[in-house]
VEXNULO-371411 format. One record per residue (C-alpha): residue number from 1; residue in three letters; x, y, z. Coordinates in nm, 4 decimals, padded with zeros to 6 digits, m for minus. Each point is the difference from the previous one (the first is absolute). Layout:
NODE   k   r        X        Y        Z
NODE NUM Ala        X        Y        Z
...
//
This chain:
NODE   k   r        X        Y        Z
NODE   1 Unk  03.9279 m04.7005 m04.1194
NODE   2 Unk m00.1888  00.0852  00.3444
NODE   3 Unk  00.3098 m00.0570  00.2121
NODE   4 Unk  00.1696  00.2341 m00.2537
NODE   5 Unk m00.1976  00.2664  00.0870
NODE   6 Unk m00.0551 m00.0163  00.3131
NODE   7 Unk  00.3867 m00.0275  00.0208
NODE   8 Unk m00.0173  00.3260 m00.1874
NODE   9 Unk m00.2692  00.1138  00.2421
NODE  10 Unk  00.2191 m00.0844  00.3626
NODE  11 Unk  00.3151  00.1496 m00.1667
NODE  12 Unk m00.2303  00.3197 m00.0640
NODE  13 Unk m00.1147  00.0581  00.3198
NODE  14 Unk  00.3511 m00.1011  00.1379
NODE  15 Unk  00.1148  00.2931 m00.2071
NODE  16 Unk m00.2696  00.2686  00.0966
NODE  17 Unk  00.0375 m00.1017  00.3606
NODE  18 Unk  00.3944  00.0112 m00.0046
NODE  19 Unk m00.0467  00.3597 m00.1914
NODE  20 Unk m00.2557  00.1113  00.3015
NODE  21 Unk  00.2099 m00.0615  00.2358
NODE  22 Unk  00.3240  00.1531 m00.1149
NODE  23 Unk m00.2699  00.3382 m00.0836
NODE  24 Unk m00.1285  00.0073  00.3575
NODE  25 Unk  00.3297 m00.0822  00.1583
NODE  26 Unk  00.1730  00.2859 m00.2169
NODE  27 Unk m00.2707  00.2412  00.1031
NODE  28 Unk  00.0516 m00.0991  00.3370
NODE  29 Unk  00.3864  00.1256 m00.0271
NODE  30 Unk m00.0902  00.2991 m00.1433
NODE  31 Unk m00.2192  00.0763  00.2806
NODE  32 Unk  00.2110 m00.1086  00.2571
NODE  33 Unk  00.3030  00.2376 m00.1490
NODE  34 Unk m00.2214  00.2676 m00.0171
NODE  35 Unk m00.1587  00.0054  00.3723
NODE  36 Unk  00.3861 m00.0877  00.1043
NODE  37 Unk  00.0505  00.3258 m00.1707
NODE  38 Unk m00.2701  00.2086  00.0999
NODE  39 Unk  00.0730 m00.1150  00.4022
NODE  40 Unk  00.3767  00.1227 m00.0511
NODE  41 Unk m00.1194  00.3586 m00.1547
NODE  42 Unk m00.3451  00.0686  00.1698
NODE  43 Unk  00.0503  00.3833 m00.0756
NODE  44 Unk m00.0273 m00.0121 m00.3564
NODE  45 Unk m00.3931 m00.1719  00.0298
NODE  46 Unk m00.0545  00.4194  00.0864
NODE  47 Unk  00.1266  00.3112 m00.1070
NODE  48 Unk m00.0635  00.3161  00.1777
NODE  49 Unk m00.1354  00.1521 m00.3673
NODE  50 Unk m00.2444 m00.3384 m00.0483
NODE  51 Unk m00.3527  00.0710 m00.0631
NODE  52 Unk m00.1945 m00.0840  00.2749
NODE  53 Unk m00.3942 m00.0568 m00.0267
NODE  54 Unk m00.1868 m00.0589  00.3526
NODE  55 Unk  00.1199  00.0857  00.3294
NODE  56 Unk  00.3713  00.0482  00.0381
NODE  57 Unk m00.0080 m00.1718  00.3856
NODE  58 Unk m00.1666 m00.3142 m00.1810
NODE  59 Unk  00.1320 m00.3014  00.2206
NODE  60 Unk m00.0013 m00.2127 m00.3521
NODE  61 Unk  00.1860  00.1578 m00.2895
NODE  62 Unk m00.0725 m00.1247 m00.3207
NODE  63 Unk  00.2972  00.0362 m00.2536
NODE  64 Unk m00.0485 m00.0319 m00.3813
NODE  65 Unk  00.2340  00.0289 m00.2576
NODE  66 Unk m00.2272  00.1541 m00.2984
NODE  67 Unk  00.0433  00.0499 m00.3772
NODE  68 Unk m00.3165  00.2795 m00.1201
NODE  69 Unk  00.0376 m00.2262 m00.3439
NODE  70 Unk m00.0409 m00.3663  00.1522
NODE  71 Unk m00.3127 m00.1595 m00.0388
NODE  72 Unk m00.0026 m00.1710  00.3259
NODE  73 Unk  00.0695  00.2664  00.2015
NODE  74 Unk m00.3249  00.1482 m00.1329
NODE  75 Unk m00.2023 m00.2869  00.0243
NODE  76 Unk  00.1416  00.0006  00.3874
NODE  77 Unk m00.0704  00.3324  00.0531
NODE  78 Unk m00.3696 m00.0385  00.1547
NODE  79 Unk  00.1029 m00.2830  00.1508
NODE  80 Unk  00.2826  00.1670  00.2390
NODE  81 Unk m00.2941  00.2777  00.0179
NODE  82 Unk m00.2321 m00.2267  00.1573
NODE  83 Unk  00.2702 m00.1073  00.2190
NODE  84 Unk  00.0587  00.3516  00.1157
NODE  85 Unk m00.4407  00.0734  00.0591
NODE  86 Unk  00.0404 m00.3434  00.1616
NODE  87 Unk  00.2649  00.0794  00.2744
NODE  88 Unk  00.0044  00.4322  00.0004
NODE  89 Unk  00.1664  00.0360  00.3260
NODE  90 Unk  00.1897 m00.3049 m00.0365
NODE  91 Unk  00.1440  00.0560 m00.3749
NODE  92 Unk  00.2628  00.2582 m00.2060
NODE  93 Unk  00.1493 m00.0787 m00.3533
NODE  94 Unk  00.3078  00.1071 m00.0757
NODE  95 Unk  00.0783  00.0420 m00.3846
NODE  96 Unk  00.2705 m00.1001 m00.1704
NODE  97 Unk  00.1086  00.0739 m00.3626
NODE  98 Unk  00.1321 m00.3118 m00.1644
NODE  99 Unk  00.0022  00.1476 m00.3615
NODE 100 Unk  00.0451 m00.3098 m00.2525
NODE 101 Unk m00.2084  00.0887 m00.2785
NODE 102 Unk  00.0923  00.2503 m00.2587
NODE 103 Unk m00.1156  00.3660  00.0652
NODE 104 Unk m00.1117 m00.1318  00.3781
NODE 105 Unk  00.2515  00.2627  00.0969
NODE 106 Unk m00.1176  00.2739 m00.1440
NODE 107 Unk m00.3166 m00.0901  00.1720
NODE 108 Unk  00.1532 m00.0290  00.3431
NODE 109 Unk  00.1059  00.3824 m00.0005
NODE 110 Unk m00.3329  00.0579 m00.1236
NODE 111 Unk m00.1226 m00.1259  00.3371
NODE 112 Unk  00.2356  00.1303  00.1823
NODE 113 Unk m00.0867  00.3943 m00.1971
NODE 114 Unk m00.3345 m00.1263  00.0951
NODE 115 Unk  00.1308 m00.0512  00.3771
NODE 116 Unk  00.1079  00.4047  00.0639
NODE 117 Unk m00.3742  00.1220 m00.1299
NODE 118 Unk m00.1926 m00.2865  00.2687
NODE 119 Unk m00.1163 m00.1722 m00.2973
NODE 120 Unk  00.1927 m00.3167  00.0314
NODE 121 Unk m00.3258 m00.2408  00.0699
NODE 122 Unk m00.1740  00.1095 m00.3075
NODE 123 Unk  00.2214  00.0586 m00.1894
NODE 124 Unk  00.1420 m00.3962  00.0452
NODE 125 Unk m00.3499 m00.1111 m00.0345
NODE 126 Unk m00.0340  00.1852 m00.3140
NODE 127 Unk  00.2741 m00.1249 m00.1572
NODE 128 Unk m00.0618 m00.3358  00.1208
NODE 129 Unk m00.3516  00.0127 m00.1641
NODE 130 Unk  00.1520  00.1154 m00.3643
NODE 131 Unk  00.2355 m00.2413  00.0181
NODE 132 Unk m00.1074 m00.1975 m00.2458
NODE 133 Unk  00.0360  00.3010 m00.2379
NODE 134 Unk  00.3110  00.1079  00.0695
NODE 135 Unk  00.2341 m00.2906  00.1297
NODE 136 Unk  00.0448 m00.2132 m00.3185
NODE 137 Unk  00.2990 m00.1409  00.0938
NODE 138 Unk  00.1943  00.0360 m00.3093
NODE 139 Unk m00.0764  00.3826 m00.1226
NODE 140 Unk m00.1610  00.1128  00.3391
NODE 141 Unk m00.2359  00.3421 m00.0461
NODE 142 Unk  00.1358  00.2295  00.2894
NODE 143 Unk m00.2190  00.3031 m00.1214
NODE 144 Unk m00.2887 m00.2637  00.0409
NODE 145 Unk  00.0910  00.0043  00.3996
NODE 146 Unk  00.0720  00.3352  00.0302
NODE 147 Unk m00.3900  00.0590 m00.1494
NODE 148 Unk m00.1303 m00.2163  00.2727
NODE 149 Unk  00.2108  00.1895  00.2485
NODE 150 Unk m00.1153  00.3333 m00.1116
NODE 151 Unk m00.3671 m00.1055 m00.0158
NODE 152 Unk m00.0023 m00.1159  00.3905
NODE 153 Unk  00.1403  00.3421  00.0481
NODE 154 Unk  00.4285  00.0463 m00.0512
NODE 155 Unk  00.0974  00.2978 m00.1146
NODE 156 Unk  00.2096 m00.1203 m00.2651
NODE 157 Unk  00.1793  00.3428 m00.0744
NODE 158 Unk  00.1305 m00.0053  00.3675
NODE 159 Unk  00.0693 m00.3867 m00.0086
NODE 160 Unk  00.1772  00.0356 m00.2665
NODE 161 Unk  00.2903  00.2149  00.1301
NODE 162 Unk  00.0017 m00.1979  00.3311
NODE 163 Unk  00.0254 m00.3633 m00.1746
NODE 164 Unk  00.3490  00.1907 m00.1274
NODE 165 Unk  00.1302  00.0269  00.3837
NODE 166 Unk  00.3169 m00.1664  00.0893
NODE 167 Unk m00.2014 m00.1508  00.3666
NODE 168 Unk m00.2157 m00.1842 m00.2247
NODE 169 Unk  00.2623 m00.1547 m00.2041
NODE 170 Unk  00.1330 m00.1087  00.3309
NODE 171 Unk m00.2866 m00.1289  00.1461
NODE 172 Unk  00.0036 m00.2333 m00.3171
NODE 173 Unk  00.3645 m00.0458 m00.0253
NODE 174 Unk m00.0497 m00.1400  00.4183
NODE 175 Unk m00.3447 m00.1846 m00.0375
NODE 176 Unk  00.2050 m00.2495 m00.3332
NODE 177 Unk  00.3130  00.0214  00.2316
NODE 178 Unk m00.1873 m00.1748  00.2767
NODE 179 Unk m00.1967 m00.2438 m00.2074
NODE 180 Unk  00.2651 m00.0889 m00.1619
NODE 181 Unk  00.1569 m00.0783  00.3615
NODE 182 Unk m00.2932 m00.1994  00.0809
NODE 183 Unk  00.0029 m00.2032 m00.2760
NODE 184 Unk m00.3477  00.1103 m00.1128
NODE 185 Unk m00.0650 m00.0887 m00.3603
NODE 186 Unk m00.3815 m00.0276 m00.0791
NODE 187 Unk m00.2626  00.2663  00.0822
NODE 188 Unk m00.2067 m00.0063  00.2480
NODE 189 Unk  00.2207 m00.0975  00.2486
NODE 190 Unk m00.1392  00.0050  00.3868
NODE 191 Unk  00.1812  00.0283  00.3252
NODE 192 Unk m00.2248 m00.0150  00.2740
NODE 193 Unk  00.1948  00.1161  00.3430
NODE 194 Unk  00.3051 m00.1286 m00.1861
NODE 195 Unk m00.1472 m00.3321 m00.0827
NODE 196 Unk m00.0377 m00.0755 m00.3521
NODE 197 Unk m00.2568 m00.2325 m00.1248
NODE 198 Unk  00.0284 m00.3647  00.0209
NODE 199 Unk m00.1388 m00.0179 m00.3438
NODE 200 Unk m00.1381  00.2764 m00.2675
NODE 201 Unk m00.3878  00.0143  00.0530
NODE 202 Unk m00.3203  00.2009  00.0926
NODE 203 Unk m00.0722 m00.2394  00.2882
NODE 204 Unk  00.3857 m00.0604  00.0856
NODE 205 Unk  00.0169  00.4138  00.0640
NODE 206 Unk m00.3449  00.0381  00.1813
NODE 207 Unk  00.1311 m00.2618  00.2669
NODE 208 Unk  00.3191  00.1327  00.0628
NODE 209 Unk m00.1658  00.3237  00.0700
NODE 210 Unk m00.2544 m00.1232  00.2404
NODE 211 Unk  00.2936 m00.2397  00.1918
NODE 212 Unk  00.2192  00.3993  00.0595
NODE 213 Unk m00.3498  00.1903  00.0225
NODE 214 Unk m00.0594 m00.2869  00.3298
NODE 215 Unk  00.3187 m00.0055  00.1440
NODE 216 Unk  00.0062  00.3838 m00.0062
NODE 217 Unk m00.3168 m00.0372  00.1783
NODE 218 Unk  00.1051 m00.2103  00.2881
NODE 219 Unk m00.0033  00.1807  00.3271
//
């Protein structure tokens, strides 16, 4: 009866090991295709209409691909924020709208509205903060982000004629273009100089930073 189970046991583990493996190597293809991508079309990491918060001469640019409705990108937000106190000579994000979840558009070109009054950073915190009101995934509450937005100070008359122009439909229509390029699937993904991250973490995106922030320091 014992060697049955611990037959049971060994053929288990064989199983779970065998089914770790083929994960991790899998994942490690994905990446690989990706980065091969991203080295053979650099130029679409950055678009000339990207938001850009920090200093635009920043030796280390810090690329995500963002969805306003994805939990995780909220929950990285002060993270990437404390990367940017951390190194503010050394640091720039560049934004990029990677629009998976329902209604995440219509967000986007609220941003972006929110961009031609100079209210972009608190207006993207704002909505970041009601998230949780607003972003149900399956019947997502626009007018819920659009409060937030006009209580950190949109004017949502004016925003919303400009979330009707035609260069904001093609800033969208070239930020899912590229990511699509890239291969990006999941939000938040980071690009940091053009490197992507060995593997998705808090600690795995703080080092990667530091290692460009002290090579950009090098005399």
């Amino acid at each position: 009866m014992m060697s049955r189970k611990l037959t049971v046991f060994l053929l288990l583990g064989v199983v779970l090991v065998a089914f770790a493996l083929g994960a991790y190597n899998y994942q490690r293809r994905v990446q690989n295709s990706q980065m091969e991508k991203v080295s053979q079309q650099e130029a679409r990491l950055v678009r000339m209409h990207s938001p850009v918060l920090g200093p635009r001469d920043a030796p280390v640019t810090l690329v995500e691909f963002f969805d306003p409705a994805c939990e995780t990108c909220r929950a990285f937000y002060p993270i990437v924020k404390d990367l940017m106190d951390q190194y503010p000579k050394e640091l720039r994000l560049v934004i990029r709208y990677a629009p998976f979840h329902q209604g995440s558009d219509l967000v986007v070109k609220l941003l972006e509205a929110a961009r031609m009054q100079d209210k972009y950073l608190p207006v993207l915190e704002a909505v970041l903060d009601a998230q949780p009101q607003w972003a149900d995934h399956g019947q997502p509450n626009v007018v819920l982000a659009v409060k937030a937005a006009a209580e950190a100070g949109l004017n949502v008359e004016r925003a919303m004629e400009d979330v009707q122009k035609p260069e904001i439909d093609a800033l969208l229509r070239q930020d899912v273009e590229d990511l699509t390029a890239l291969e990006v699937t999941r939000t938040p993904t980071f690009f940091v100089n053009g490197r992507g991250l060995p593997s998705f973490g808090r600690e795995q995106l703080a080092a990667l930073v530091a290692e460009e922030v002290a090579r950009a320091r090098r005399p």
